[in-house]
mmCIF file of the N, C-alpha and C atoms, coordinates in Angstrom:
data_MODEL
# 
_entry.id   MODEL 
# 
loop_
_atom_site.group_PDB 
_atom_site.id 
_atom_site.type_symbol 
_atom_site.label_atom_id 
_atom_site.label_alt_id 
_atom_site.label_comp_id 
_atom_site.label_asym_id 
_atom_site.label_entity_id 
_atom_site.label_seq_id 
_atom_site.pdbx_PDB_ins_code 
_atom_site.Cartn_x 
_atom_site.Cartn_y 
_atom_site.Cartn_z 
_atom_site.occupancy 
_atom_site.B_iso_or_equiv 
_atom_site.pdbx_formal_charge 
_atom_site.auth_seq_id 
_atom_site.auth_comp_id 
_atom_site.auth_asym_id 
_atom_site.auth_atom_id 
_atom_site.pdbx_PDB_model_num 
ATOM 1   N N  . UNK A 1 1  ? -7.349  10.287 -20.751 1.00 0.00 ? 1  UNK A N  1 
ATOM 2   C CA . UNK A 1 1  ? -6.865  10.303 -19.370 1.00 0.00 ? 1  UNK A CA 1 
ATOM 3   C C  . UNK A 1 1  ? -5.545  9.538  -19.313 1.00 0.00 ? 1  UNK A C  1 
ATOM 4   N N  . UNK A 1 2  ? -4.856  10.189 -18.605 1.00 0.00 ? 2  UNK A N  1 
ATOM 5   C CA . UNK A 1 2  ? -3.527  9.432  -18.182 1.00 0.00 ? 2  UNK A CA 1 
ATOM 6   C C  . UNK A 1 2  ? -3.587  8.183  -17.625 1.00 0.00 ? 2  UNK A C  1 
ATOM 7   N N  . UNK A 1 3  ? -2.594  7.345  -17.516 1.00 0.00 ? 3  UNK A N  1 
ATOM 8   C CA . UNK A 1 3  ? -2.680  5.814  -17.013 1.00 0.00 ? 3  UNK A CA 1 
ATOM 9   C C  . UNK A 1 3  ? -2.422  6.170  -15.617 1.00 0.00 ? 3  UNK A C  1 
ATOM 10  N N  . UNK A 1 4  ? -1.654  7.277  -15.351 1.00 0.00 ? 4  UNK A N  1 
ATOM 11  C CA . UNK A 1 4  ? -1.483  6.881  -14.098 1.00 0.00 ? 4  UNK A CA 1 
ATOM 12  C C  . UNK A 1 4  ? -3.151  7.400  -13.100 1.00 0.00 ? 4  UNK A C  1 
ATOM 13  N N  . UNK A 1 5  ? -3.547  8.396  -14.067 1.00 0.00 ? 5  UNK A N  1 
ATOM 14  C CA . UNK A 1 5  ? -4.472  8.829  -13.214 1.00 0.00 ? 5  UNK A CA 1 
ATOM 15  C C  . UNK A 1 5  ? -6.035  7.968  -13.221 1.00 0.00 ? 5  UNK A C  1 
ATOM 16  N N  . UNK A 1 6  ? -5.877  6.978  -14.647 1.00 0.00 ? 6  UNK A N  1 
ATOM 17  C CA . UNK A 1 6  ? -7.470  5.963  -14.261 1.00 0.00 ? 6  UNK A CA 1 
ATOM 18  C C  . UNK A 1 6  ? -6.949  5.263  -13.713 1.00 0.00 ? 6  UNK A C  1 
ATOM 19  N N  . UNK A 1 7  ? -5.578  4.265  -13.339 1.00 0.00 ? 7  UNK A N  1 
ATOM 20  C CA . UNK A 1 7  ? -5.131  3.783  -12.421 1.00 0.00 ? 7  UNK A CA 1 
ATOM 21  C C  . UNK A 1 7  ? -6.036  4.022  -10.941 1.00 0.00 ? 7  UNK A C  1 
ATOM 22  N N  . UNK A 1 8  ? -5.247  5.173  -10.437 1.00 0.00 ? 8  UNK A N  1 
ATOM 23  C CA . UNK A 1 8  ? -5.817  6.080  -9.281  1.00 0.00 ? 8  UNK A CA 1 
ATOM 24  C C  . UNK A 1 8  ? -7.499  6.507  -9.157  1.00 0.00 ? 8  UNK A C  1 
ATOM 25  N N  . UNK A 1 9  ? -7.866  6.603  -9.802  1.00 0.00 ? 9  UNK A N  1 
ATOM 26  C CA . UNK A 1 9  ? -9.078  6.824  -10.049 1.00 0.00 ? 9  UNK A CA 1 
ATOM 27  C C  . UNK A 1 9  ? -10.106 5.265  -10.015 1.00 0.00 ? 9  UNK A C  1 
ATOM 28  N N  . UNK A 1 10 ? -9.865  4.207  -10.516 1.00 0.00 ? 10 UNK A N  1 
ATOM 29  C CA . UNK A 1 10 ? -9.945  2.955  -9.980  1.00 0.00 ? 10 UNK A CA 1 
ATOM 30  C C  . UNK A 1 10 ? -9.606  2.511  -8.862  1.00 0.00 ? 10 UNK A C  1 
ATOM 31  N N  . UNK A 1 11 ? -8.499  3.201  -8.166  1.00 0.00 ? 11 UNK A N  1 
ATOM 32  C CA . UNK A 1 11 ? -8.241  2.513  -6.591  1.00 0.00 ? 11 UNK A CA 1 
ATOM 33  C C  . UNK A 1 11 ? -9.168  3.349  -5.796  1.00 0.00 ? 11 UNK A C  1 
ATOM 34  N N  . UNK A 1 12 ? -9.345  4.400  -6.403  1.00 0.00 ? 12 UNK A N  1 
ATOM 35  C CA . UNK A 1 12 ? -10.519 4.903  -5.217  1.00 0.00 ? 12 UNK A CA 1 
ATOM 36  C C  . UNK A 1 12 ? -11.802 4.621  -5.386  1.00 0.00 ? 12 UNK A C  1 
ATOM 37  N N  . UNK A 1 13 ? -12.145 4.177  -6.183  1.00 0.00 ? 13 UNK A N  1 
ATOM 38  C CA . UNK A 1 13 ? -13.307 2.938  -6.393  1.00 0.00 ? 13 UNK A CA 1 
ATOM 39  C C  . UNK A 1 13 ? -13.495 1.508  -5.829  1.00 0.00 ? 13 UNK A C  1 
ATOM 40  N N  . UNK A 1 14 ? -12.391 1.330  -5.289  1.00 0.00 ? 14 UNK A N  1 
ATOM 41  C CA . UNK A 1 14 ? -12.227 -0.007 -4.624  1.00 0.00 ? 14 UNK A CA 1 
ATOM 42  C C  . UNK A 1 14 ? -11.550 -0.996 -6.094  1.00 0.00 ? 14 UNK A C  1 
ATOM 43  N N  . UNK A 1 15 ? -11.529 -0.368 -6.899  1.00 0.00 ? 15 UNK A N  1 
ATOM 44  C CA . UNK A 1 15 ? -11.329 -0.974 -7.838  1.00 0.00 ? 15 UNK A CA 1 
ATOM 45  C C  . UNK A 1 15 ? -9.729  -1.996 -8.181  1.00 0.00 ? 15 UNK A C  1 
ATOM 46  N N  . UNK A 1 16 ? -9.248  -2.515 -9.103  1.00 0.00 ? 16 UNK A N  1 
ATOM 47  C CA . UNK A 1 16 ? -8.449  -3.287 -9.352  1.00 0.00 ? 16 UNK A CA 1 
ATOM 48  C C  . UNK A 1 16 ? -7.259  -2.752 -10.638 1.00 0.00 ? 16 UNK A C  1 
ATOM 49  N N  . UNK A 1 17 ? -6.673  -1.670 -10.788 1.00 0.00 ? 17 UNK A N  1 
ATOM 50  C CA . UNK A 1 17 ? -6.637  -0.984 -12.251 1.00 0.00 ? 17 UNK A CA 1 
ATOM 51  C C  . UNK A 1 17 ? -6.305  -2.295 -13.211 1.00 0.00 ? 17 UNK A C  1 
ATOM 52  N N  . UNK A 1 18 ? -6.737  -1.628 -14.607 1.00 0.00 ? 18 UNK A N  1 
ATOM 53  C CA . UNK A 1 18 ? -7.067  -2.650 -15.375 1.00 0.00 ? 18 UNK A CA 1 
ATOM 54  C C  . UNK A 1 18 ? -5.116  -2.908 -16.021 1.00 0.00 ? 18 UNK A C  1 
ATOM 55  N N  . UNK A 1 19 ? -4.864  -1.925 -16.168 1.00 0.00 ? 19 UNK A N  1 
ATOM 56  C CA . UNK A 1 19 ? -3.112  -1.896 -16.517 1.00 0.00 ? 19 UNK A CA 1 
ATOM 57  C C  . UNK A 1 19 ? -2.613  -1.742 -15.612 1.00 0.00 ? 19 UNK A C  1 
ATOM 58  N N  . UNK A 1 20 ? -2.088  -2.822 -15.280 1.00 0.00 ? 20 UNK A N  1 
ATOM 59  C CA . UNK A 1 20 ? -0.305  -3.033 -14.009 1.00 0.00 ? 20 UNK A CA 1 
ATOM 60  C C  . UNK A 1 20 ? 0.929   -3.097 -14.769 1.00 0.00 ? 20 UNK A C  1 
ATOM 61  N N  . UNK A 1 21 ? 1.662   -2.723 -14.288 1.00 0.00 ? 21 UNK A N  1 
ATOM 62  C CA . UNK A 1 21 ? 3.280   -3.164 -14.271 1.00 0.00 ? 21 UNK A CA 1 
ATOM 63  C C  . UNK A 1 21 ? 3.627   -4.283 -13.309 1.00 0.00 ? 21 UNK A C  1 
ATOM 64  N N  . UNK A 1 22 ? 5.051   -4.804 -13.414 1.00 0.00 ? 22 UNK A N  1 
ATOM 65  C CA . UNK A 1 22 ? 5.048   -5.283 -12.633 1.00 0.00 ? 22 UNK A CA 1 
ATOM 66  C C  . UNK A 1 22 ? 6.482   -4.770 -11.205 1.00 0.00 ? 22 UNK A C  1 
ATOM 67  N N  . UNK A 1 23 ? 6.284   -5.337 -10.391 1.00 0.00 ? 23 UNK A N  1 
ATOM 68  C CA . UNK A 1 23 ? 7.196   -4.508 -9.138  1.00 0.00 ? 23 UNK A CA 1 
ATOM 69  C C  . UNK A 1 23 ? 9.166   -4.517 -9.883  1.00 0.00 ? 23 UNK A C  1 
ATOM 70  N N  . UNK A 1 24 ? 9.236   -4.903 -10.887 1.00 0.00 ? 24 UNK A N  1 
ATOM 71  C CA . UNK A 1 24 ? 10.759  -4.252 -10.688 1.00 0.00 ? 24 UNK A CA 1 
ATOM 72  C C  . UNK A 1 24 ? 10.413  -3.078 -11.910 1.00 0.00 ? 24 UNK A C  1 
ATOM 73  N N  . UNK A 1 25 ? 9.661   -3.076 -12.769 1.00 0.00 ? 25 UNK A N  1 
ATOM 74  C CA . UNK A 1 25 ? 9.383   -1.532 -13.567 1.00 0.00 ? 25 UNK A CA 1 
ATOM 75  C C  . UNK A 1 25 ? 8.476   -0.765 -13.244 1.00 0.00 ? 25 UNK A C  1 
ATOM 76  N N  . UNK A 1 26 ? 7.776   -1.305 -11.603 1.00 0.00 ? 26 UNK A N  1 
ATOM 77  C CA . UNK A 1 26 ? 7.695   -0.037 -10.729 1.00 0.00 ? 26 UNK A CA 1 
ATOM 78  C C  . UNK A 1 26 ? 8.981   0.446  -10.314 1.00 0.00 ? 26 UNK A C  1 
ATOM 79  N N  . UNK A 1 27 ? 9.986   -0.431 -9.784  1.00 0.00 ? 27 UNK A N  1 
ATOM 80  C CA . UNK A 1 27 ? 10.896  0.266  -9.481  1.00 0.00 ? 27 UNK A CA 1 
ATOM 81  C C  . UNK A 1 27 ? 11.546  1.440  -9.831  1.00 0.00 ? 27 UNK A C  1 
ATOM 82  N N  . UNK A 1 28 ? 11.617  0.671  -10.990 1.00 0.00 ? 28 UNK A N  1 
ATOM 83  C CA . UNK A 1 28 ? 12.212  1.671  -12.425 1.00 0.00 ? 28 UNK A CA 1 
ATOM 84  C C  . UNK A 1 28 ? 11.562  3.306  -12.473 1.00 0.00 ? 28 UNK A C  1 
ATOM 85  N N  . UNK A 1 29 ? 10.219  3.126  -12.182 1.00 0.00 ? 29 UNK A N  1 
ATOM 86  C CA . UNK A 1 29 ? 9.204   3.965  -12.495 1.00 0.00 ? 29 UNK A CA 1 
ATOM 87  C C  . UNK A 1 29 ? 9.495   5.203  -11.123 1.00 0.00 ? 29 UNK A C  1 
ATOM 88  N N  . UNK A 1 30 ? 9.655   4.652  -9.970  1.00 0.00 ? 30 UNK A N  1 
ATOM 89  C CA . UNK A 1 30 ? 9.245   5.558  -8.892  1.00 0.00 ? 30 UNK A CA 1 
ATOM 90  C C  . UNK A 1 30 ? 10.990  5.682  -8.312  1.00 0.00 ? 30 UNK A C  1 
ATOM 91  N N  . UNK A 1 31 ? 12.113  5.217  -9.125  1.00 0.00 ? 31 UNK A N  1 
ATOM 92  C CA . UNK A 1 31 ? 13.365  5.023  -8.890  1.00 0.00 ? 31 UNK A CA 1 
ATOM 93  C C  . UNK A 1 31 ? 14.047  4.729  -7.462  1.00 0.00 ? 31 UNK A C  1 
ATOM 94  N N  . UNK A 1 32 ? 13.794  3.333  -7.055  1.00 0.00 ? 32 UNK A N  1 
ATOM 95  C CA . UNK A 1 32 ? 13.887  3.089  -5.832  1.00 0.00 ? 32 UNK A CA 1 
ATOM 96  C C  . UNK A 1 32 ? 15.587  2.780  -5.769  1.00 0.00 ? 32 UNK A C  1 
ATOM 97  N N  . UNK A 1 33 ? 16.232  2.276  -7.371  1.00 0.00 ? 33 UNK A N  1 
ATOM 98  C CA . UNK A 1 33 ? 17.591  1.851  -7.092  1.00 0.00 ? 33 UNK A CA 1 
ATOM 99  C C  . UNK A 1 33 ? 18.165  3.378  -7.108  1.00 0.00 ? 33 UNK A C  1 
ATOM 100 N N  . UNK A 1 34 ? 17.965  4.003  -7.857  1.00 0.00 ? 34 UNK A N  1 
ATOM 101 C CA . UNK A 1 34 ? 18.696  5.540  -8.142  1.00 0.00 ? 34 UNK A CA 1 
ATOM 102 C C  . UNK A 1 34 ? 18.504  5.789  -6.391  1.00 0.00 ? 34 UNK A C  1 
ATOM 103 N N  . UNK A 1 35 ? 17.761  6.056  -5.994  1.00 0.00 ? 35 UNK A N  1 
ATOM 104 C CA . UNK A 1 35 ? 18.067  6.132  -4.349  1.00 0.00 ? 35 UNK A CA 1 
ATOM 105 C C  . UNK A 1 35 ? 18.645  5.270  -3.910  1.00 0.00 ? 35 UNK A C  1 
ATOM 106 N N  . UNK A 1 36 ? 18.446  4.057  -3.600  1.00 0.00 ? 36 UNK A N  1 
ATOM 107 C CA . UNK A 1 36 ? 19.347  3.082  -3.150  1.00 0.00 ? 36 UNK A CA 1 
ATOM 108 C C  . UNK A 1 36 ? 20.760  3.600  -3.353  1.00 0.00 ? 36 UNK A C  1 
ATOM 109 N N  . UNK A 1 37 ? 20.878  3.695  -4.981  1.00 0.00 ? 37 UNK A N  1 
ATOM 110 C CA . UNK A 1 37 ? 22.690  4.051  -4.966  1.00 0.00 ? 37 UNK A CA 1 
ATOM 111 C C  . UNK A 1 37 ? 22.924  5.490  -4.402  1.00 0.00 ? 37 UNK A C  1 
ATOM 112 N N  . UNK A 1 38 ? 21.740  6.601  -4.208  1.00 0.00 ? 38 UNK A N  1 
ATOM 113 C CA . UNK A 1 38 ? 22.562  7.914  -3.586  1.00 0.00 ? 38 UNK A CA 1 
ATOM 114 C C  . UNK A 1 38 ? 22.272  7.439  -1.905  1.00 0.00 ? 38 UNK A C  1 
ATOM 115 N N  . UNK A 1 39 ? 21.853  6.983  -1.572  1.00 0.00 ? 39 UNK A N  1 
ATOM 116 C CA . UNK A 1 39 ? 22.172  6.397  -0.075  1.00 0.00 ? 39 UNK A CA 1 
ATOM 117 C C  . UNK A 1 39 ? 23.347  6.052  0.099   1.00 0.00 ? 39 UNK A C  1 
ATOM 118 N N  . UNK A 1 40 ? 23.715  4.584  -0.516  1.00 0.00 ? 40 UNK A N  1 
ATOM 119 C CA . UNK A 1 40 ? 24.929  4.177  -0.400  1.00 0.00 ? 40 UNK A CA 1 
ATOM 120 C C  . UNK A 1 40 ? 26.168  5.011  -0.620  1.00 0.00 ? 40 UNK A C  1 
ATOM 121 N N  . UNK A 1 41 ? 26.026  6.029  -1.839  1.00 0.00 ? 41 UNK A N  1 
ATOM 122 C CA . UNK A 1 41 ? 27.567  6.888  -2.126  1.00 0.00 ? 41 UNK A CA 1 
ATOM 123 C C  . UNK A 1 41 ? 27.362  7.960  -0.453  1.00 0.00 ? 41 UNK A C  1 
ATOM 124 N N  . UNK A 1 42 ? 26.395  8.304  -0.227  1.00 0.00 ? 42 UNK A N  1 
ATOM 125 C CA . UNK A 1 42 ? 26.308  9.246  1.222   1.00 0.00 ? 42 UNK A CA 1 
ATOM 126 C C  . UNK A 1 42 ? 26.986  8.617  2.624   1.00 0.00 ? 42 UNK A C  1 
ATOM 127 N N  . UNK A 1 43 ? 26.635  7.182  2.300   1.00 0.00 ? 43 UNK A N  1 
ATOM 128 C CA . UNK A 1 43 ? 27.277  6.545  3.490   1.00 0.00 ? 43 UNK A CA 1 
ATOM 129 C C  . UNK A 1 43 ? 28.708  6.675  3.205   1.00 0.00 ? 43 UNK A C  1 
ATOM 130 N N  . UNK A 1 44 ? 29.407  5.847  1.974   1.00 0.00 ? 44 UNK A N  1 
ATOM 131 C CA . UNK A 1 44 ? 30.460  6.058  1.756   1.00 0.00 ? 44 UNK A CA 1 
ATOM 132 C C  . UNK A 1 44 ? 31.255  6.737  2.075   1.00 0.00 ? 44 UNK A C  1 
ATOM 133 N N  . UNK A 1 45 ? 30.746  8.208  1.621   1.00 0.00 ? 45 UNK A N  1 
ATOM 134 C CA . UNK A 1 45 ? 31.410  9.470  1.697   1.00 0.00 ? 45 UNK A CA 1 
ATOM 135 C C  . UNK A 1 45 ? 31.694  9.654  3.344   1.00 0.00 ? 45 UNK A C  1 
ATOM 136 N N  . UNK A 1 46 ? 30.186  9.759  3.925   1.00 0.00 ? 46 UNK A N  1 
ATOM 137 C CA . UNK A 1 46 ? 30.437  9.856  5.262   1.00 0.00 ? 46 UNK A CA 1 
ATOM 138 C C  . UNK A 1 46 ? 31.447  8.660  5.936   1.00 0.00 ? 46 UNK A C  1 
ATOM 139 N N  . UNK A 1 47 ? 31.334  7.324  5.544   1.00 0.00 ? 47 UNK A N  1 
ATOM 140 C CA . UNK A 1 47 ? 32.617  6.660  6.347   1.00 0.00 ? 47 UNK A CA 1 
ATOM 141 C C  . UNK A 1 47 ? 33.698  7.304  5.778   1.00 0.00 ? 47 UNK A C  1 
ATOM 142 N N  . UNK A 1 48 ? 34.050  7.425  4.699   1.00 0.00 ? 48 UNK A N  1 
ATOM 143 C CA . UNK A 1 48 ? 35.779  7.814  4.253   1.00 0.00 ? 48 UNK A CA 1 
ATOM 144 C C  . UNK A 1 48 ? 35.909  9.342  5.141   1.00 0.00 ? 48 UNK A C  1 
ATOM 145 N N  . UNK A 1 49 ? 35.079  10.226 5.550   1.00 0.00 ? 49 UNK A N  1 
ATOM 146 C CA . UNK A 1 49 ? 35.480  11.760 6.129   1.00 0.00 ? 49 UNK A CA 1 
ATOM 147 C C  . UNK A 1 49 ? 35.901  11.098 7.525   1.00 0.00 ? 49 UNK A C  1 
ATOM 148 N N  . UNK A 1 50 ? 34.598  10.126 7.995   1.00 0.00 ? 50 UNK A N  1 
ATOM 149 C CA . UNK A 1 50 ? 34.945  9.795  9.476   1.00 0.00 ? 50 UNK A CA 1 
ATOM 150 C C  . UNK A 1 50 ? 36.445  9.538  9.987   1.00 0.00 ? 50 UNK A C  1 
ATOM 151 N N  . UNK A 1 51 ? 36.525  8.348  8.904   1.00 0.00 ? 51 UNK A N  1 
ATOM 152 C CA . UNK A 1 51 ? 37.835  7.637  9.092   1.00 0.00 ? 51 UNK A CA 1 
ATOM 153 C C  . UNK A 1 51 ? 39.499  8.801  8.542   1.00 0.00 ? 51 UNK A C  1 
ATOM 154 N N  . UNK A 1 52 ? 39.147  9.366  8.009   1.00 0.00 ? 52 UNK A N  1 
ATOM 155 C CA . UNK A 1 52 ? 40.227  10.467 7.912   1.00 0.00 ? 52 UNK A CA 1 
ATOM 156 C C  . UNK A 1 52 ? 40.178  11.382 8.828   1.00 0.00 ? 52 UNK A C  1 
ATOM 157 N N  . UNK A 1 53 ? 39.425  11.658 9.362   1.00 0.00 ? 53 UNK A N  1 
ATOM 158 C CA . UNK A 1 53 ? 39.218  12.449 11.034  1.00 0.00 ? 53 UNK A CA 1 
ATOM 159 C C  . UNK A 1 53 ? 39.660  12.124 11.877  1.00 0.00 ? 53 UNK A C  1 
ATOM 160 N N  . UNK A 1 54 ? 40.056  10.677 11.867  1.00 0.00 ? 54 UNK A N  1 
ATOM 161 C CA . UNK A 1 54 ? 40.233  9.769  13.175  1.00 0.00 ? 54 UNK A CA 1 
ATOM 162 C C  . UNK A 1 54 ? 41.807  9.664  13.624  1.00 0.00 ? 54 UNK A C  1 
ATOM 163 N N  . UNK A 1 55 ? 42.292  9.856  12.168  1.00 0.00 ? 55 UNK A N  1 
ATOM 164 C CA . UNK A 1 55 ? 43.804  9.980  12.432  1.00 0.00 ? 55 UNK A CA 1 
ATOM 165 C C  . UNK A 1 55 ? 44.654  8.439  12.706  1.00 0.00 ? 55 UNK A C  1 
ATOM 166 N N  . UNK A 1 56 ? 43.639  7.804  12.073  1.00 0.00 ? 56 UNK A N  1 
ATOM 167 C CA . UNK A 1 56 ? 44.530  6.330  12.290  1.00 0.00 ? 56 UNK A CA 1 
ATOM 168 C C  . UNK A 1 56 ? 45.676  6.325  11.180  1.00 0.00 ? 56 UNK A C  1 
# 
């Protein structure tokens, strides 16, 4: 069985899984910075169109 799935299979037991990671190679795992940075380049983008629209 996969880790992730006796993991899961233990939480629905009430259980505790016996193998953790810990929260920044969850991060890694479920890629919270890789979003973080395509958020940020979206904002970016969207301020630099705004501000060239504006005609200042």
């Amino acid at each position: 069985m996969h880790a992730m799935q006796a993991a899961l299979s233990q939480l629905s037991t009430g259980q505790t899984p016996a193998q953790r990671v810990s929260f920044g190679v969850l991060r890694d795992i479920v890629g919270f910075d890789a979003h973080d940075a395509l958020l940020a380049s979206y904002e970016t983008s969207y301020e630099s169109s705004y501000d060239a629209g504006r005609g200042d």
